[in-house]
N, C-alpha and C positions, 0 to 999 in steps of 0.2 A: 504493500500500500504506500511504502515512503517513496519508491519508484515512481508510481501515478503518480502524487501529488506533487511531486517536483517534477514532472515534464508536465503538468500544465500549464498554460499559460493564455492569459486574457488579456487582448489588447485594446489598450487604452481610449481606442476609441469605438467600439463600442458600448462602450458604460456613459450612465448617464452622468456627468460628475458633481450634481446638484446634490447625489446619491451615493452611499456607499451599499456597494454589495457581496452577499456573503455567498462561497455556493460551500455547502456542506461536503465531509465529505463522505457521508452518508449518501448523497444523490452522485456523488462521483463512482462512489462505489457500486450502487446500483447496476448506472449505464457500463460502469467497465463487468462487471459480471452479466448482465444482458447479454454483452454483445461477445462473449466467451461461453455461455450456457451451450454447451452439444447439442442439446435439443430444440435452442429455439427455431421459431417458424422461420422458415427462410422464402424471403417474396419474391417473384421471379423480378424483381427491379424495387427501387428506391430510392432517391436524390441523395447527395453528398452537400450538403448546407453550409458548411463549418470555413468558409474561408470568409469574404470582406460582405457577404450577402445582408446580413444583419445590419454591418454600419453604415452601407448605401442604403439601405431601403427606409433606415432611420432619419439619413440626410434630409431625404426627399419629404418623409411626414414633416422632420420640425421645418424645413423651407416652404413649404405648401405645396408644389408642384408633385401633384400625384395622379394627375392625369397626361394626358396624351403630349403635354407641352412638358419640357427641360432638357438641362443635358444630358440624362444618359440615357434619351432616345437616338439624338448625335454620335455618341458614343458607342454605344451598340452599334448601331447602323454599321460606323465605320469598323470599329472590331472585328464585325463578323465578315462582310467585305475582303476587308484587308485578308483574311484568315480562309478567304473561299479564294480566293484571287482576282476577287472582280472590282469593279468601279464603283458597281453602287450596291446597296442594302437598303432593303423597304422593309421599316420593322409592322407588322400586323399582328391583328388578334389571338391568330391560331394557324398553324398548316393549313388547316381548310380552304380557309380564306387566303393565302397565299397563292394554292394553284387558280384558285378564280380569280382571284384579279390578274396574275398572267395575263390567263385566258380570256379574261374581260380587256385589257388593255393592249391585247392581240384581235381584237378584234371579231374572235370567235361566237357563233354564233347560230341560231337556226341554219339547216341545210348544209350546214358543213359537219364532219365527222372527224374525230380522235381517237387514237389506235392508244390502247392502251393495255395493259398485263390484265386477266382475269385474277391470277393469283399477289393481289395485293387490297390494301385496308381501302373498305368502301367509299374513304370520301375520296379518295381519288376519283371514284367514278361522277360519284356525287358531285365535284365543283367543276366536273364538267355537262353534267344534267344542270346544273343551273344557271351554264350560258344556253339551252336550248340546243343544242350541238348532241350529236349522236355519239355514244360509246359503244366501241367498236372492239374487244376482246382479242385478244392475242393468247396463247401459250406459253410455256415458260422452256429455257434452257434445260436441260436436266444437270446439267456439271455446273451454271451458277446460280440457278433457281430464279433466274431473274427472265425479262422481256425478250424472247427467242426473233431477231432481228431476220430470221428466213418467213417465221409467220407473219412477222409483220406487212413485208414484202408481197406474200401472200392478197392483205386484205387490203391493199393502197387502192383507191379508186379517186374519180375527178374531184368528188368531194371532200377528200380526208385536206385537212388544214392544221393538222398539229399530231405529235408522238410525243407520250407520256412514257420514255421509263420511269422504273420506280428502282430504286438501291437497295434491294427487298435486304429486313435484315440485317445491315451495315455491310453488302457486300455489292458494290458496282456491277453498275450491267453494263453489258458489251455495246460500250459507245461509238465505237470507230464506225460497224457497219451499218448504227442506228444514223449515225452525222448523217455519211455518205448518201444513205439510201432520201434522206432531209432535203439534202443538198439538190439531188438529183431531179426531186421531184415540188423543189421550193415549198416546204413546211417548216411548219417551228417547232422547236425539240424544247418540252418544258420537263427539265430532269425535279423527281418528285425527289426531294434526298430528302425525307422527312426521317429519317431513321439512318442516317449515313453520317453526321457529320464528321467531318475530318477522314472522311474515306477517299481515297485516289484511283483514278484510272490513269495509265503512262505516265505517272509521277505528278497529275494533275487530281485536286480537288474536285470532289463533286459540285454542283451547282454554279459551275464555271465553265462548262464543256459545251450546253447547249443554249438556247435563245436566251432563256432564264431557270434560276434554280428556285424551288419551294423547301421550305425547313419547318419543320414544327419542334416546339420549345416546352411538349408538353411536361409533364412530371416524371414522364419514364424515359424521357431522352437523355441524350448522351450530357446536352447541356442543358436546363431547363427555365423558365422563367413562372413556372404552375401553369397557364396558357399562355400560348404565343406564338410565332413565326417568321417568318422571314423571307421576304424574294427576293432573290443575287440576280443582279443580271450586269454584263457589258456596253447594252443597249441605252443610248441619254434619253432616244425619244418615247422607249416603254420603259421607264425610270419615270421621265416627268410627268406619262400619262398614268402608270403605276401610283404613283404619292398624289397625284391629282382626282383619281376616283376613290381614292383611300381617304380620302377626308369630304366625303358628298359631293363630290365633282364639283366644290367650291372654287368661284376663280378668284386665282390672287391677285387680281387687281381691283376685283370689285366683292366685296365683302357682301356674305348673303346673295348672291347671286348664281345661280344654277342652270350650266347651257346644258347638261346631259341628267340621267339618273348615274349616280354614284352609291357610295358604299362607306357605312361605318365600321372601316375594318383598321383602327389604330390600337395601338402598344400603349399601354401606359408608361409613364415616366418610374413607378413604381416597376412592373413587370422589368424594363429595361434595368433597372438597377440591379435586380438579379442578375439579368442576363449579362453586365458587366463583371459581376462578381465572376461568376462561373467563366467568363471566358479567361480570365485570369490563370485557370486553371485548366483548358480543356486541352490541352497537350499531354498535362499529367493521368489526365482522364484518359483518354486514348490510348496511351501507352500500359496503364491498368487492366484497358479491355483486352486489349491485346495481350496481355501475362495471362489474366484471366482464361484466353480462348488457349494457348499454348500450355496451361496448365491442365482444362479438361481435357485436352487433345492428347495428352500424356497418360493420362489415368485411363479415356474409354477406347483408345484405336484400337485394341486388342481384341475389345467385346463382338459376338459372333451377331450378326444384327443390326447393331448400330453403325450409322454411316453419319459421317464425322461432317463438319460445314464447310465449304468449300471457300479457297482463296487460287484464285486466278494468278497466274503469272506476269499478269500485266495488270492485277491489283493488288491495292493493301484495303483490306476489310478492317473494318472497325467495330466487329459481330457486337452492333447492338445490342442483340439478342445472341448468347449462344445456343443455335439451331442444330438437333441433330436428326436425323431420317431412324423410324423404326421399322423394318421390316421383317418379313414373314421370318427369315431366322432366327428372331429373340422368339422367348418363353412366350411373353406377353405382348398381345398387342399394344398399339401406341394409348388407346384411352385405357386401358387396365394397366400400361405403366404407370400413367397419368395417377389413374386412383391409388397404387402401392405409392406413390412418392406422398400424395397428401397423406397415406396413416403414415407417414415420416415424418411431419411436420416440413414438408417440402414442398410447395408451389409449382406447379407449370405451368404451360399453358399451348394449347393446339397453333398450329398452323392456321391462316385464316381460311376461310372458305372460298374456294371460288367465284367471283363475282356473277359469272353470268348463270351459277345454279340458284342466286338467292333471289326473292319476291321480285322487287324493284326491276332486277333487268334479266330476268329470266329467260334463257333461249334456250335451244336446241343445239347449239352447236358442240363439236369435242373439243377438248382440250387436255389430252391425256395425260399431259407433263404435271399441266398443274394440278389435276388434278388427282393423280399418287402423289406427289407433294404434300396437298391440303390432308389427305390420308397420313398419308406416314411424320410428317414433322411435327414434330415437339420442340418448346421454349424453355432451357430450362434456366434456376436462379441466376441473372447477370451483372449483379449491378455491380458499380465499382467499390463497395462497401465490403464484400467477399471479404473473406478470410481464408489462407490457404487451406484451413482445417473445415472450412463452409466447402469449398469445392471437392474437397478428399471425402466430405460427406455423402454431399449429391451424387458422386460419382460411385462410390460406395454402395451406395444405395438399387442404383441401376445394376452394376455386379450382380449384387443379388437374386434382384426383382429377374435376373437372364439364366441364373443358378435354375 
């Protein structure tokens, strides 16, 4: 205990100094046995809080600005930017609303269609149903689980106006022949990296590669803000029409005046304060996940059944999620792993469903890849909070559940 209590340390400015404060060390003691108990629940994700989050979000209440207006909406912007490789950052509400306004500020719309993966999270499909634009299904790679760039090819007709990959995961999808095929046929490539950041294709950042990139900053991202997002782009004229329907297509030069329908899709000043904290740190983060993925990748390669997450030669994966494939060789199928891990006190979570088997955009078409995929993948605990004895567990755990 004399250990703990002399590598703590609180700094000074987060305290109020009006105030003296005590922390016991009964609640230190606590949280350090908590987070050392074998048994407790292990969630497949949870935020890392503990660096300058606290003292910026504190600035912003005693300053007043705790809405959409200050500086570490500036801040962010440019952080995150600087940190994709691009010129500009549009900080937004949420992922969601990131790939719509893209896609709003491209112009996209009724009569035109968007080629996008089945096997990724519904609002991708979703904020392109709500420019009126048709979603258009693709297949998945089987070796990086991501948008299979021959199906796509497949479904291009006079009306397609834009390709959604998505970095299903934290692992890049095959950009080169997604550009090319762009290029070829003059579309806009709006890369969904809501679940990638700090991921690269050919030594290059996601949401830098194509027209624009989309990020979300939810609570189980790599960097988080509670909600939030982001859209990278290189582009100045979908940049200034991006921040211009982002605040009700208000014009700046005339205040309260409105020449289109726009969009309350802003950040707050609050939210961004987070997300400066955390970017502070998201290198270290990445680098964690990455220990993390190379440490389960140690413990299960052996297991008869399980198939390990894939990382491309010409990527570095930032496994969001560490994802692994259950198949017919383990004991137990993927949902009855699923359930032996929760009597463990251990979290997973499925692969999503394929988009065009669910209500909303249900067709008829195959898509074989993704969907052995959405069957066999499991999420299992990722977050950068791990402990190497958290992973020896989980990993542990699956041994058995294959015994």
């Amino acid at each position: 205990m004399r250990k703990l209590y002399y590598n703590l340390t609180i700094r000074p400015s987060v305290l109020d100094k009006s105030k003296l404060r005590f922390i016991s060390i009964k609640s230190i003691s606590n949280r350090f046995l908590h987070m050392h108990d074998p048994n407790r629940f292990l969630p497949v994700y949870e935020p890392l809080l503990s660096g300058n989050e606290l003292s910026y979000v504190s600035e912003c209440i005693k300053s007043g600005w705790v809405s959409s207006l200050g500086k570490y909406i500036l801040d962010f912007e440019r952080l995150f930017a600087g940190f994709c490789g691009t010129r500009h950052g549009i900080a937004v509400s949420n992922g969601t609303t990131a790939l719509h306004l893209a896609l709003a500020a491209l112009g996209i719309g009724p009569g035109d269609e968007v080629i996008l993966p089945t096997l990724t999270f519904i609002a991708t499909a979703n904020a392109v149903r709500y420019t009126g634009a048709a979603t258009i299904f693709a297949d998945s790679e089987a070796d990086t689980w991501n948008l299979d760039p021959a199906d796509v090819a497949r479904r291009i007709t006079l009306q397609t106006k834009a390709i959604i990959p998505v970095h299903v995961y934290g692992h890049p999808a095959a950009m080169q022949p997604i550009l090319e095929l762009a290029r070829r046929h003059g579309h806009y490539v709006i890369e969904d990296a809501a679940e990638a950041h700090g991921a690269q294709y050919g030594g290059r950042r996601v949401g830098s590669l194509g027209t624009a990139g989309a990020f979300s900053f939810y609570g189980n991202k790599i960097i988080t803000t509670g909600e939030g997002g982001m859209l990278t782009t290189d582009d100045d004229a979908l940049a200034e029409k991006a921040r211009y329907l982002r605040d009700h297509a208000m014009s700046p030069e005339k205040r309260y005046w409105h020449t289109e329908v726009g969009f309350n899709y802003r950040m707050t000043n609050l939210q961004a304060a987070l997300g400066v904290a955390q970017m502070e740190r998201i290198e270290e983060f990445i680098d964690r996940k990455r220990q993390i993925a190379q440490t389960y990748n140690q413990l299960l390669g052996d297991i008869p059944g399980v198939i390990l997450p894939p990382e491309a030669p010409w990527a570095k994966s930032v496994y969001w999620m560490y994802s692994v494939l259950v198949t017919e060789q383990f004991r137990l199928s993927r949902d009855a792993l699923m359930a032996y891990l929760r009597t463990r006190n251990i979290d997973s979570r499925p692969f999503f469903y394929p988009i065009h088997q669910m209500p909303p955009y249900h067709n008829d078409d195959s898509h074989p890849v993704a969907e052995r995929l959405s069957r066999q993948g499991i999420n299992l605990p990722s977050a950068v909070t791990l402990t190497e004895a958290d992973i020896q567990r989980v990993a542990g755990a699956i041994r058995q559940a294959g015994v």
